[in-house]
Gaussian input, Z-matrix of N, CA and C with variables (Angstrom, degrees):
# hf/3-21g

backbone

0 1
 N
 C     1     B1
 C     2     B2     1     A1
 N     3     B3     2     A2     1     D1
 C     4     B4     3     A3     2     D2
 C     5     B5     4     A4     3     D3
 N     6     B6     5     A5     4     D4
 C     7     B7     6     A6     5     D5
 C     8     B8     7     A7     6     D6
 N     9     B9     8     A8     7     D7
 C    10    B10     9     A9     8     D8
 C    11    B11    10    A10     9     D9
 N    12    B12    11    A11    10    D10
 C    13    B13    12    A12    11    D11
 C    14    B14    13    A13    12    D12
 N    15    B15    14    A14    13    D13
 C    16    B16    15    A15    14    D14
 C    17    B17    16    A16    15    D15
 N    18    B18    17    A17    16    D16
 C    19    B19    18    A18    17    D17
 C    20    B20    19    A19    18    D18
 N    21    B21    20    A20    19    D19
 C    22    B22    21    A21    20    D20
 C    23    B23    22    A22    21    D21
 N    24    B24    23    A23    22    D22
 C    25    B25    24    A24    23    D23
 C    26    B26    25    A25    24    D24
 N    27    B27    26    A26    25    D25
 C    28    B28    27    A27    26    D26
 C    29    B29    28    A28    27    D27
 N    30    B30    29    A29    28    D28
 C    31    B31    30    A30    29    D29
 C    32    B32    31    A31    30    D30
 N    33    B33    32    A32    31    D31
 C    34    B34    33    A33    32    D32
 C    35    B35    34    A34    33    D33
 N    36    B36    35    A35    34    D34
 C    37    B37    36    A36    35    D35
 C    38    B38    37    A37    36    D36
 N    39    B39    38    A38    37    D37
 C    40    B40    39    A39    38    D38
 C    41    B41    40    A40    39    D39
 N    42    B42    41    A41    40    D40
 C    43    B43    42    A42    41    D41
 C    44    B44    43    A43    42    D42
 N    45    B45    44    A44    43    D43
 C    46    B46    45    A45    44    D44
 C    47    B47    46    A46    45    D45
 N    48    B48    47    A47    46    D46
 C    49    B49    48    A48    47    D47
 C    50    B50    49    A49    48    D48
 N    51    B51    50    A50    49    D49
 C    52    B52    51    A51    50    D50
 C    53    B53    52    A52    51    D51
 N    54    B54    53    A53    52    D52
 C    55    B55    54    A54    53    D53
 C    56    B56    55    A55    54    D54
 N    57    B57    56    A56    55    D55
 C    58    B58    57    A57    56    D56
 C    59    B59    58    A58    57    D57
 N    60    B60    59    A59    58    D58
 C    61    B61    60    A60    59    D59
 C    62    B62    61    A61    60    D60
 N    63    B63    62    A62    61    D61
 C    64    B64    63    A63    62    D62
 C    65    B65    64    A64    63    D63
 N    66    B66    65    A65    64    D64
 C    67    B67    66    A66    65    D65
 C    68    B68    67    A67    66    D66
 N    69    B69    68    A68    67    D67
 C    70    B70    69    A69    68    D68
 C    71    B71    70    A70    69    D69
 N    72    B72    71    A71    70    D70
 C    73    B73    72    A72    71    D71
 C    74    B74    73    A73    72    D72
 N    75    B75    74    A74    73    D73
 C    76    B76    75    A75    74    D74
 C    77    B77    76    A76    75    D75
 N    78    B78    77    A77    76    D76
 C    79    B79    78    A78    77    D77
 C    80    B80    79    A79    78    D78
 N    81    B81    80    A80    79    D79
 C    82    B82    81    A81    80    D80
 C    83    B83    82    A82    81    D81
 N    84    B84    83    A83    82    D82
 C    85    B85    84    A84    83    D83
 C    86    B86    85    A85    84    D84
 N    87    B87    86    A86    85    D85
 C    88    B88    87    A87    86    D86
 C    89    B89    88    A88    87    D87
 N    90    B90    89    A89    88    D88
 C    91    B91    90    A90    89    D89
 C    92    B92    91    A91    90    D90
 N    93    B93    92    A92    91    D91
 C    94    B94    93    A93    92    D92
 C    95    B95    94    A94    93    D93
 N    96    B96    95    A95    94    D94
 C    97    B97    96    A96    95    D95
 C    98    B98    97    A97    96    D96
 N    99    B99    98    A98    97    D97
 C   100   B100    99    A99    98    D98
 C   101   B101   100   A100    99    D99
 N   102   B102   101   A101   100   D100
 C   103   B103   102   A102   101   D101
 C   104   B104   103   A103   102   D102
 N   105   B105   104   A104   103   D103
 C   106   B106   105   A105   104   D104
 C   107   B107   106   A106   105   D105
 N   108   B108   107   A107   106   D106
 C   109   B109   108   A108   107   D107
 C   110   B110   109   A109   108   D108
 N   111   B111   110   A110   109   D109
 C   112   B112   111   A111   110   D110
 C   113   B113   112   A112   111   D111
 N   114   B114   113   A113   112   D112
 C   115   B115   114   A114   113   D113
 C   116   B116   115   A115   114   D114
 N   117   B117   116   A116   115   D115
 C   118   B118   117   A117   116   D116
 C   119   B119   118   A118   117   D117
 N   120   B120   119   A119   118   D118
 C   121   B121   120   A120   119   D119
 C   122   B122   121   A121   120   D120
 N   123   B123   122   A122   121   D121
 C   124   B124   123   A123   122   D122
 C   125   B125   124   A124   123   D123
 N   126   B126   125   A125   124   D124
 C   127   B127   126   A126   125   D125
 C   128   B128   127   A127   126   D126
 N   129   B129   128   A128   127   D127
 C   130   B130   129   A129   128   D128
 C   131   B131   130   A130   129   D129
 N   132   B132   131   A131   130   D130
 C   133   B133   132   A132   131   D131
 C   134   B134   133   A133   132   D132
 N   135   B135   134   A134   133   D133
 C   136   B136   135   A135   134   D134
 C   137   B137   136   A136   135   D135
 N   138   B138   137   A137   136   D136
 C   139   B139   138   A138   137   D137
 C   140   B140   139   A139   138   D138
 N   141   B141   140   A140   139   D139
 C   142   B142   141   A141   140   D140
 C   143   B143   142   A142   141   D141
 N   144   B144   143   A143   142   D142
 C   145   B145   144   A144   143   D143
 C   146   B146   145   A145   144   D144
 N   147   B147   146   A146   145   D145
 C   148   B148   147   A147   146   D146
 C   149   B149   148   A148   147   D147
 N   150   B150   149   A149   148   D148
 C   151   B151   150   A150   149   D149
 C   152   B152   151   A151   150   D150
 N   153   B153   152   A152   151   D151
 C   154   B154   153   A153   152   D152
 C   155   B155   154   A154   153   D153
 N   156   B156   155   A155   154   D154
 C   157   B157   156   A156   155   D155
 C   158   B158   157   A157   156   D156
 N   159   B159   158   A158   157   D157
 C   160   B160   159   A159   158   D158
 C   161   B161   160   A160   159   D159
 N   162   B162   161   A161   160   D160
 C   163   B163   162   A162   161   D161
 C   164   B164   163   A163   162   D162
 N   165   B165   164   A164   163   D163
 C   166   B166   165   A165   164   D164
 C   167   B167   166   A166   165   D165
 N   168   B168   167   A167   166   D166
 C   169   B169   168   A168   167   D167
 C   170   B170   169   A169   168   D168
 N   171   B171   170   A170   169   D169
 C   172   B172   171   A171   170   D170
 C   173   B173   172   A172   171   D171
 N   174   B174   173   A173   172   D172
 C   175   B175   174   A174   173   D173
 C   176   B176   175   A175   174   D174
 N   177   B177   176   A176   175   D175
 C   178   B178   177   A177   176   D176
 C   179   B179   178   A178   177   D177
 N   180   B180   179   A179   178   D178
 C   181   B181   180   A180   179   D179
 C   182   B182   181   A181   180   D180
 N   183   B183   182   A182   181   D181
 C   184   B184   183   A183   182   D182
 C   185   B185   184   A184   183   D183
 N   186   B186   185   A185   184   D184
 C   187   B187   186   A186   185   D185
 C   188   B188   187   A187   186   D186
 N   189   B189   188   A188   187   D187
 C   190   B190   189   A189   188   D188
 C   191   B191   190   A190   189   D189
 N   192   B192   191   A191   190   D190
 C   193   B193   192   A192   191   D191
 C   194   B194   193   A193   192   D192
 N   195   B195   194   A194   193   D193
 C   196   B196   195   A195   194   D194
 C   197   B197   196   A196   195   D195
 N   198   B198   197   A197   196   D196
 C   199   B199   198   A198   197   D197
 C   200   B200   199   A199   198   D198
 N   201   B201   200   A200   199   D199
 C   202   B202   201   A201   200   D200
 C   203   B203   202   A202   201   D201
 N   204   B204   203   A203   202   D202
 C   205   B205   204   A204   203   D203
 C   206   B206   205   A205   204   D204
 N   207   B207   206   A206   205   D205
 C   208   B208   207   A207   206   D206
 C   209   B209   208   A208   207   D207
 N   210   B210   209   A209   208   D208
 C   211   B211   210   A210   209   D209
 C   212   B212   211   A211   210   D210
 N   213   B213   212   A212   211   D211
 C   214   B214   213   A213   212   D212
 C   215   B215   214   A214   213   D213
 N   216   B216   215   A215   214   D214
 C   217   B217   216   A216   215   D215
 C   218   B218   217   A217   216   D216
 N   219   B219   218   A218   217   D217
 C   220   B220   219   A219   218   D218
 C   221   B221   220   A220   219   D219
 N   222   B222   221   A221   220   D220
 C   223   B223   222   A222   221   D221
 C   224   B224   223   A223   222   D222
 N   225   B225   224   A224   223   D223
 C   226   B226   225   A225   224   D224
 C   227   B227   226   A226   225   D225
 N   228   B228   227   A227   226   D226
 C   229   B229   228   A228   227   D227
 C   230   B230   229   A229   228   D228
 N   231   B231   230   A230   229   D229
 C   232   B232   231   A231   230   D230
 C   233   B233   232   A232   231   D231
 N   234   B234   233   A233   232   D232
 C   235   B235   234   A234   233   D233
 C   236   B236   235   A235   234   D234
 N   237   B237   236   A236   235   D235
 C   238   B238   237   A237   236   D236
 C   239   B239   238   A238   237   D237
 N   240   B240   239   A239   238   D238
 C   241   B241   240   A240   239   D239
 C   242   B242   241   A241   240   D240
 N   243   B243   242   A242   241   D241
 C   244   B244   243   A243   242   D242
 C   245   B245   244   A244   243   D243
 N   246   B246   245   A245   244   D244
 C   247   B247   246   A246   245   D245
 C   248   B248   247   A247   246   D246
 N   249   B249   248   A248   247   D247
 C   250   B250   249   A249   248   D248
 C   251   B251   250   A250   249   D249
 N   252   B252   251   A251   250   D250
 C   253   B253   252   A252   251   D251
 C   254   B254   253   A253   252   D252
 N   255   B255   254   A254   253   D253
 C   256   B256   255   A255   254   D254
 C   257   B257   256   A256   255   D255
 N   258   B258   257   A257   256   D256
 C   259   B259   258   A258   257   D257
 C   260   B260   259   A259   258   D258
 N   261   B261   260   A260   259   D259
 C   262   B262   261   A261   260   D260
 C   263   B263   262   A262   261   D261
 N   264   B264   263   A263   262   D262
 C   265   B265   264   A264   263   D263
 C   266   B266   265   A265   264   D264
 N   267   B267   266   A266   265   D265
 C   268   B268   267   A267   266   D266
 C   269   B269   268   A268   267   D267
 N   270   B270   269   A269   268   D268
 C   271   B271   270   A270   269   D269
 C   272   B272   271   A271   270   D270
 N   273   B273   272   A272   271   D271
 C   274   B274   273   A273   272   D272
 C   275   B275   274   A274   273   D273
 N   276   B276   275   A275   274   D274
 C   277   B277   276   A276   275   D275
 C   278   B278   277   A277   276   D276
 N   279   B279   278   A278   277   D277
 C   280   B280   279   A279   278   D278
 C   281   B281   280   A280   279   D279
 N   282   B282   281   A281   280   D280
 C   283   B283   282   A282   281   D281
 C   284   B284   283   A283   282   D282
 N   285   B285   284   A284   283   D283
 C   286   B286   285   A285   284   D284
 C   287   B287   286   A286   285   D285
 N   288   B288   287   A287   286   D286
 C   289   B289   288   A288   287   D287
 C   290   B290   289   A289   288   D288
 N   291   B291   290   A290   289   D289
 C   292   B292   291   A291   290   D290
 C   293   B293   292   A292   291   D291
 N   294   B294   293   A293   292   D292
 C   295   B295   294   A294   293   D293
 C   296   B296   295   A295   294   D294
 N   297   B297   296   A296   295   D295
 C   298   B298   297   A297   296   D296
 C   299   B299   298   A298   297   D297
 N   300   B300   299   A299   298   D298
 C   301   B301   300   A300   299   D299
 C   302   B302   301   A301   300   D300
 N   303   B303   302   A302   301   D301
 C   304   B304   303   A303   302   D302
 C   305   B305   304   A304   303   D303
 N   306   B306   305   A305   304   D304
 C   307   B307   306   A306   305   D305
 C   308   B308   307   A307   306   D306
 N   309   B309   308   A308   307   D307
 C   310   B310   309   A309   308   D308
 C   311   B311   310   A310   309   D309
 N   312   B312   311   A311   310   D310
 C   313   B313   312   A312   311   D311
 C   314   B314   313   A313   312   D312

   B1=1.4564
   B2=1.5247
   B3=1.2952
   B4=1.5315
   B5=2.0248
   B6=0.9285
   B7=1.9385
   B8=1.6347
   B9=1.5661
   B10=1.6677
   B11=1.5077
   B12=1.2222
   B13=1.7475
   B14=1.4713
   B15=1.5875
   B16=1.5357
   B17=1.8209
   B18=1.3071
   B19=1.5513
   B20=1.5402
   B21=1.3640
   B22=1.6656
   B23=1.4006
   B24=1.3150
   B25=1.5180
   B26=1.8312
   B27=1.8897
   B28=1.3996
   B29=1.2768
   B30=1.6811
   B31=1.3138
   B32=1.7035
   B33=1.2425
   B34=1.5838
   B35=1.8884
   B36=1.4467
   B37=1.2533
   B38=2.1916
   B39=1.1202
   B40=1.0383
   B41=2.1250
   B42=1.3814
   B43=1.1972
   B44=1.3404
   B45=1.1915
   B46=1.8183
   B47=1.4217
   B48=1.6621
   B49=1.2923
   B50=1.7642
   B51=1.7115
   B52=1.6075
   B53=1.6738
   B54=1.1358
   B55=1.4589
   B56=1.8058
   B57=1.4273
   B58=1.4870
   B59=1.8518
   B60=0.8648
   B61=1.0212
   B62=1.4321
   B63=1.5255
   B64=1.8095
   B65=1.5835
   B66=0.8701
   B67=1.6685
   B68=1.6385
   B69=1.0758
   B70=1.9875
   B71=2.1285
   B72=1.0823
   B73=1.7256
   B74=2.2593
   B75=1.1961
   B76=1.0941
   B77=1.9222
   B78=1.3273
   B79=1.2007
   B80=1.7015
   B81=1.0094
   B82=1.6789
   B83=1.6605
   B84=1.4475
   B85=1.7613
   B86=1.3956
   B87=1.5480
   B88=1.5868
   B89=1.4384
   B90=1.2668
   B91=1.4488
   B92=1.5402
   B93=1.6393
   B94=1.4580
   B95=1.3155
   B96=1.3010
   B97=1.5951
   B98=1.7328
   B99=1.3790
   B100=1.2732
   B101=1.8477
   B102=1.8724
   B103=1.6059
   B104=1.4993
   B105=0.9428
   B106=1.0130
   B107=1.7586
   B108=1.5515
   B109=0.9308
   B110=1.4687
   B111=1.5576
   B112=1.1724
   B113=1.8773
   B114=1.3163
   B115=0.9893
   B116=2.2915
   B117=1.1799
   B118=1.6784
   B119=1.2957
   B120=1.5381
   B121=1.7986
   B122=1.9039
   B123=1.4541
   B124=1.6468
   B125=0.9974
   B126=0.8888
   B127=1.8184
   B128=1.7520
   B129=1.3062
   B130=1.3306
   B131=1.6329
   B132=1.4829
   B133=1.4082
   B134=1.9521
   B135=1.4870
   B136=1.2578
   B137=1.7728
   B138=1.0729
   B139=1.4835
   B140=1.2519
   B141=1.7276
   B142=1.2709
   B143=1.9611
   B144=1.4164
   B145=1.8525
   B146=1.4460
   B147=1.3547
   B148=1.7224
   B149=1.7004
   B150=1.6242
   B151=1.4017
   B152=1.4564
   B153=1.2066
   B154=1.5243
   B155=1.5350
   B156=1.4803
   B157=2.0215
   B158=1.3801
   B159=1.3719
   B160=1.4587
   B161=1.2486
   B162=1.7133
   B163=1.5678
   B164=1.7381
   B165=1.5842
   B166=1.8391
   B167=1.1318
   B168=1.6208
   B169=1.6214
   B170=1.4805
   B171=1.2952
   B172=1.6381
   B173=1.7213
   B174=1.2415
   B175=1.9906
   B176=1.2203
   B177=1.6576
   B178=1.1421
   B179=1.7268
   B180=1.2554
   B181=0.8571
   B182=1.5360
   B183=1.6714
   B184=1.1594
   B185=1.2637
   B186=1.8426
   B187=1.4708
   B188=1.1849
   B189=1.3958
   B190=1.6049
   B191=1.5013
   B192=1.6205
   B193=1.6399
   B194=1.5264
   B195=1.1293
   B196=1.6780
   B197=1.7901
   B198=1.0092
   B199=1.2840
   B200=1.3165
   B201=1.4492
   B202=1.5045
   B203=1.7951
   B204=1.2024
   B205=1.1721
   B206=1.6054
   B207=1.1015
   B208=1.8433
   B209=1.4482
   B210=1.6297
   B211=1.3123
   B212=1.5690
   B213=1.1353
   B214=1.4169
   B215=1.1746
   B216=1.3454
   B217=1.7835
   B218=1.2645
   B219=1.3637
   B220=1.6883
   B221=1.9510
   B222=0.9280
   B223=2.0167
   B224=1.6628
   B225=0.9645
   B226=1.7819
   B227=0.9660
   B228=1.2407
   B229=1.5036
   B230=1.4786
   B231=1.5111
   B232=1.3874
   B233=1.5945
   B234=1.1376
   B235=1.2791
   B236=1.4033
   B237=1.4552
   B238=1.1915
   B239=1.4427
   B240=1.7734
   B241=1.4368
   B242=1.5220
   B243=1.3147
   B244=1.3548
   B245=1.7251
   B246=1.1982
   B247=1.2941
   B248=1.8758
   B249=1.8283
   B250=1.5651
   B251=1.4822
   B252=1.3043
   B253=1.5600
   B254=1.3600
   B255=1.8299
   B256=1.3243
   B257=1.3676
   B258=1.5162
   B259=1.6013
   B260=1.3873
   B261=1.2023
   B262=1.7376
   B263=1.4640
   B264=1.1704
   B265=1.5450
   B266=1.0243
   B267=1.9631
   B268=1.5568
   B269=1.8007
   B270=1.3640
   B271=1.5097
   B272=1.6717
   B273=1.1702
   B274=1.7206
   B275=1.7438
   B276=1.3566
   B277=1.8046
   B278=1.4251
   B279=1.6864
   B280=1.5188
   B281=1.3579
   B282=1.4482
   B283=1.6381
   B284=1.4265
   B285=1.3236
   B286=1.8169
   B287=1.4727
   B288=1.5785
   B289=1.8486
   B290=1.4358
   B291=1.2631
   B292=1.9000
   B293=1.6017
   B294=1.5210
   B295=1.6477
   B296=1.6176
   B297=1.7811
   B298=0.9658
   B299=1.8556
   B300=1.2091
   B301=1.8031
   B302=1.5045
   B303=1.6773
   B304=1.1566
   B305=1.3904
   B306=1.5635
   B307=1.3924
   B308=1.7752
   B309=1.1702
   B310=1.4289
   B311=2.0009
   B312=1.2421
   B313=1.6073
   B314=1.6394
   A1=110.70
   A2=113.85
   A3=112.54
   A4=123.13
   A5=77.99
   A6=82.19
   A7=103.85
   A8=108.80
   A9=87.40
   A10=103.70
   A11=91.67
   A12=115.57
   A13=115.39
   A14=112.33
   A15=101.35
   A16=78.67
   A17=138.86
   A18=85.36
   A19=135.48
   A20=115.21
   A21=116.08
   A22=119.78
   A23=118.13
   A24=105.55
   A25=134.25
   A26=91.13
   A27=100.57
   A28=129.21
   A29=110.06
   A30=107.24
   A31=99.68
   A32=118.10
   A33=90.32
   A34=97.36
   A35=115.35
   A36=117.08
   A37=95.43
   A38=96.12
   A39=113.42
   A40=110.55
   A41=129.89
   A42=128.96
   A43=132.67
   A44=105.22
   A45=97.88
   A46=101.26
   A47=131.35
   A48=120.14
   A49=113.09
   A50=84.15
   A51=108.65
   A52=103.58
   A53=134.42
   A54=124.04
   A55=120.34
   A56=112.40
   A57=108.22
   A58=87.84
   A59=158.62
   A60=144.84
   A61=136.02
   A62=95.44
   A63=101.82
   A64=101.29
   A65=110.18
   A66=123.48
   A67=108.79
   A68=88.94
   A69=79.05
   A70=114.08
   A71=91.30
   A72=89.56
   A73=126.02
   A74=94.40
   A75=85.54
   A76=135.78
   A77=104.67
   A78=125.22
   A79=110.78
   A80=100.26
   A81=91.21
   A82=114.88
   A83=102.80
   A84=117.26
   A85=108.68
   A86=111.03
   A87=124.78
   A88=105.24
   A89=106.94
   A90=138.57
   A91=106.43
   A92=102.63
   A93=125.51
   A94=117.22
   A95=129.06
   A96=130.29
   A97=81.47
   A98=115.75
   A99=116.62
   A100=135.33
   A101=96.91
   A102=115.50
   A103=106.85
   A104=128.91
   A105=124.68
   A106=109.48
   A107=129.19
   A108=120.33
   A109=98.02
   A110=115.55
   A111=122.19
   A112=91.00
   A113=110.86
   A114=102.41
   A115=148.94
   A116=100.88
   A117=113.00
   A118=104.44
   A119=112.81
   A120=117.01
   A121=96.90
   A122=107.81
   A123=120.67
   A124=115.76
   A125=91.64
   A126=100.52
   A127=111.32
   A128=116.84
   A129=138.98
   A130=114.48
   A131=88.61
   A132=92.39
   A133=121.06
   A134=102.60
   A135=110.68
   A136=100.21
   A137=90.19
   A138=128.90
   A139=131.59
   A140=120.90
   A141=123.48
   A142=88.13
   A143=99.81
   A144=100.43
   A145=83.90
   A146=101.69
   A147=111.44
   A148=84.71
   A149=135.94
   A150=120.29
   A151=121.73
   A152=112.44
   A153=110.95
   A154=137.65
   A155=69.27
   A156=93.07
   A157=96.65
   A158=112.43
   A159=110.99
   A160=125.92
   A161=123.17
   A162=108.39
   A163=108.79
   A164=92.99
   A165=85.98
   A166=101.95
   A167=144.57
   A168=120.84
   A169=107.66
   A170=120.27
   A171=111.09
   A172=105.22
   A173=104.79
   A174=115.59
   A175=107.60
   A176=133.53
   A177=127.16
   A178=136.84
   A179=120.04
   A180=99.50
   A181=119.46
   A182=115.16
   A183=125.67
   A184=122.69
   A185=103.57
   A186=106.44
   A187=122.49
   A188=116.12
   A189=135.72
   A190=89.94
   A191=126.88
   A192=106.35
   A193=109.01
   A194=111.48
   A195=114.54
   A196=93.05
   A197=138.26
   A198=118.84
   A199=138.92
   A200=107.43
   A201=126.65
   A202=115.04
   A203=98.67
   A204=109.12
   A205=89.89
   A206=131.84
   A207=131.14
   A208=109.66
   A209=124.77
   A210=131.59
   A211=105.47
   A212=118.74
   A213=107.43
   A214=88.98
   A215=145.77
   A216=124.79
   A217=115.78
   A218=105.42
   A219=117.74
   A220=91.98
   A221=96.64
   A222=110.89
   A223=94.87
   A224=121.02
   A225=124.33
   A226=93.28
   A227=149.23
   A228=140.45
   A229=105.85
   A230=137.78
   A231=121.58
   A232=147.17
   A233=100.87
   A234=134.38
   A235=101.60
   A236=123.76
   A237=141.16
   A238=112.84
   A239=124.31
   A240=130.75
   A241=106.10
   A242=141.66
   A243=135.74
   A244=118.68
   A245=106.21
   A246=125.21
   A247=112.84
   A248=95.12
   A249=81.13
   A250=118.11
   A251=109.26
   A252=100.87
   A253=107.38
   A254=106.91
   A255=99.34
   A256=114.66
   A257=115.40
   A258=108.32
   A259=120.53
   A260=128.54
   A261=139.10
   A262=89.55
   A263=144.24
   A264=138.18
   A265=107.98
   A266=132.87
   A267=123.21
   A268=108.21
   A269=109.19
   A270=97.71
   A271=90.62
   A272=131.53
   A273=131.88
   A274=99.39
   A275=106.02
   A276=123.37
   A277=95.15
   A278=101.77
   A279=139.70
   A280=109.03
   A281=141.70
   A282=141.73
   A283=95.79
   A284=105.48
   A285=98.49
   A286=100.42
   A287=116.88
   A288=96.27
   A289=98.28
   A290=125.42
   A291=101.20
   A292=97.62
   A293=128.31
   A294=105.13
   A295=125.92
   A296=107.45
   A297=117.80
   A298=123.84
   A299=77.30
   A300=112.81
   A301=104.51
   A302=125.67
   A303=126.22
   A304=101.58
   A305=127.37
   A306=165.44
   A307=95.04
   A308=129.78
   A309=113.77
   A310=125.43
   A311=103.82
   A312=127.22
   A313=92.00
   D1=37.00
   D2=179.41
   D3=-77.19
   D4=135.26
   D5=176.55
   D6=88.00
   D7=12.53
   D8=153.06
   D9=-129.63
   D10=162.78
   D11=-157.71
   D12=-143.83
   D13=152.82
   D14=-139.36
   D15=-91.64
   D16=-4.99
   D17=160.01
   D18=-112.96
   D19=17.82
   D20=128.19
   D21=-48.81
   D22=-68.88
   D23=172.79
   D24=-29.30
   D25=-43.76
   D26=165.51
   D27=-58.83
   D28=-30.91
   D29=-168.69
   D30=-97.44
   D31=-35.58
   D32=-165.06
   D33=-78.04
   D34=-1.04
   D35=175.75
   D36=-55.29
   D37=-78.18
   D38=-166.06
   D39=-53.45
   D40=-22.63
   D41=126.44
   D42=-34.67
   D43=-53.85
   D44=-177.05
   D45=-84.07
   D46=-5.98
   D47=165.07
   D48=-54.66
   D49=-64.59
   D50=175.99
   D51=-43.32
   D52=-64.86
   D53=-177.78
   D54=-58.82
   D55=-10.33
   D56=172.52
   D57=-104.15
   D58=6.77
   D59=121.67
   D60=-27.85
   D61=-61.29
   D62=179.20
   D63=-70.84
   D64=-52.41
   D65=177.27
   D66=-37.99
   D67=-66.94
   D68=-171.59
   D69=-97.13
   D70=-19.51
   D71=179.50
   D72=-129.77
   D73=-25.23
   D74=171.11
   D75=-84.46
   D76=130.81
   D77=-166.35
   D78=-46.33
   D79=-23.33
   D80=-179.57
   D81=-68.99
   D82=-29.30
   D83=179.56
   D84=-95.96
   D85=30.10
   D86=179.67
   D87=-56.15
   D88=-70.16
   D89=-159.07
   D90=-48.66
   D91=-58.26
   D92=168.90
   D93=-61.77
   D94=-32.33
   D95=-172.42
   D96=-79.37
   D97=-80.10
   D98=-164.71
   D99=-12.88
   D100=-56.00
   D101=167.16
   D102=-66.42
   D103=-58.52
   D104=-163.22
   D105=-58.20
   D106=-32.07
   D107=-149.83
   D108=-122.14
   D109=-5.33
   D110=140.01
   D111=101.37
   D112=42.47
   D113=-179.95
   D114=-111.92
   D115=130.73
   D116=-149.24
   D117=-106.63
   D118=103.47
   D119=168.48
   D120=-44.97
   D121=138.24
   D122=138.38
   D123=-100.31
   D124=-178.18
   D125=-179.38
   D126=-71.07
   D127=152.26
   D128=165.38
   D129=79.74
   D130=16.19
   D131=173.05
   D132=112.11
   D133=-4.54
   D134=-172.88
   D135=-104.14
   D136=155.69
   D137=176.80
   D138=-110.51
   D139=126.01
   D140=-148.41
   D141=-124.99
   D142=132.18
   D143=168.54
   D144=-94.55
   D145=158.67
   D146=157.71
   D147=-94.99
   D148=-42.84
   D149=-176.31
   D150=-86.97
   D151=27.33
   D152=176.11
   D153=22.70
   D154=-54.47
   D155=-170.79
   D156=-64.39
   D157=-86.48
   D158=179.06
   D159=-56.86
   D160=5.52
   D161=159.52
   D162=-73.22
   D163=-29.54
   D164=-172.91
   D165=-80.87
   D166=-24.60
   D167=179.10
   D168=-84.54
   D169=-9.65
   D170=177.96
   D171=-74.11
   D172=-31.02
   D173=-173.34
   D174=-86.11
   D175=-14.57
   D176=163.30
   D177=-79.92
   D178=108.40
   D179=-169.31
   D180=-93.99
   D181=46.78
   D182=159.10
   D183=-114.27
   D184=-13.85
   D185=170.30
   D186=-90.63
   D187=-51.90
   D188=-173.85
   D189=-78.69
   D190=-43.73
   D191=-166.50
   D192=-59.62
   D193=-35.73
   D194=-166.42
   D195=-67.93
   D196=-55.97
   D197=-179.79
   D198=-55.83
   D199=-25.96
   D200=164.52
   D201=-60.82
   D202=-50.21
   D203=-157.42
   D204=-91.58
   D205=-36.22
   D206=151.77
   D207=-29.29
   D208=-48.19
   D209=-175.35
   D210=-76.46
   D211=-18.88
   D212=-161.02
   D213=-106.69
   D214=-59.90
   D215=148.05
   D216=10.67
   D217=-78.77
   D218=-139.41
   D219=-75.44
   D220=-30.74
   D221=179.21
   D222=-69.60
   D223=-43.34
   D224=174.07
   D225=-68.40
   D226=-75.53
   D227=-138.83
   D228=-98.72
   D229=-22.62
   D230=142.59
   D231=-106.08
   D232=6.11
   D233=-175.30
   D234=-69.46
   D235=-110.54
   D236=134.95
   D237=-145.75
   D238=139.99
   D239=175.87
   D240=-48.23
   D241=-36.91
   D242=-174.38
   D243=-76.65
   D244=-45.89
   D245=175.64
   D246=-57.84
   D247=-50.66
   D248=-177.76
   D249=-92.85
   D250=17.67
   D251=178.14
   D252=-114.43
   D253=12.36
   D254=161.69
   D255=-106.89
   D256=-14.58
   D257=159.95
   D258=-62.85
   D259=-28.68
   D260=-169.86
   D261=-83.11
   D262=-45.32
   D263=-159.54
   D264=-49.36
   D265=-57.41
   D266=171.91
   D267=-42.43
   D268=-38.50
   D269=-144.53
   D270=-88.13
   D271=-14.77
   D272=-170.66
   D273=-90.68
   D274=-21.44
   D275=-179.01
   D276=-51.75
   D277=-69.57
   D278=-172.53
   D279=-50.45
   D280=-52.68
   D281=140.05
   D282=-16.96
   D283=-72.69
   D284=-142.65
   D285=-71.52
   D286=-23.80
   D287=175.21
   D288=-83.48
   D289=-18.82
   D290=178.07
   D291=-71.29
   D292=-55.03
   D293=-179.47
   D294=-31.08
   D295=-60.57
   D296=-159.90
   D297=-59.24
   D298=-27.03
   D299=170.98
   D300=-60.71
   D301=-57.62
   D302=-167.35
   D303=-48.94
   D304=-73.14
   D305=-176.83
   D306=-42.77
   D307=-42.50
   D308=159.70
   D309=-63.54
   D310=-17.76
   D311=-170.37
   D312=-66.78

């Protein structure tokens, strides 16, 4: 396990957070989560998937996170360690101002 180091680990950790983020909750991938997952307001406020299944593994972040963060591994470990922890750097940036943001709320 030579040449990885815990703060690459930290950061593409904190990337594949940020990418199950957009994926299962943020509003900008509304539109896109929505078609895809086939989804129809009822009444009183509830929400119907026509894909069920994959609304609950896209919202989990024990199902969908482990695959994200599986990809961002396997991109660390064959990719190259320098290269992918400079693609994850915007997106681990982007975590830490949505935390820091919460904690001002």
């Amino acid at each position: 396990m030579t040449g990885y180091t815990f703060t690459g680990l930290f950061i593409i950790s904190l990337a594949a957070w940020r990418c199950w983020l957009l994926l299962s909750t943020d509003v900008i991938l509304d539109p896109l989560r929505d078609w895809v997952l086939g989804t129809t307001e009822v009444g009183g406020g509830a929400t119907h998937y026509k894909r069920a299944k994959l609304a609950t593994f896209l919202g989990c972040p024990w199902c969908s996170g482990f695959w994200i963060a599986l990809a961002w591994f396997a991109a660390w470990h064959w990719w190259s360690h320098p290269n992918t922890v400079l693609v994850a750097i915007p997106l681990a940036i982007s975590t830490v101002v949505g935390l820091t943001t919460k904690l001002d709320d």
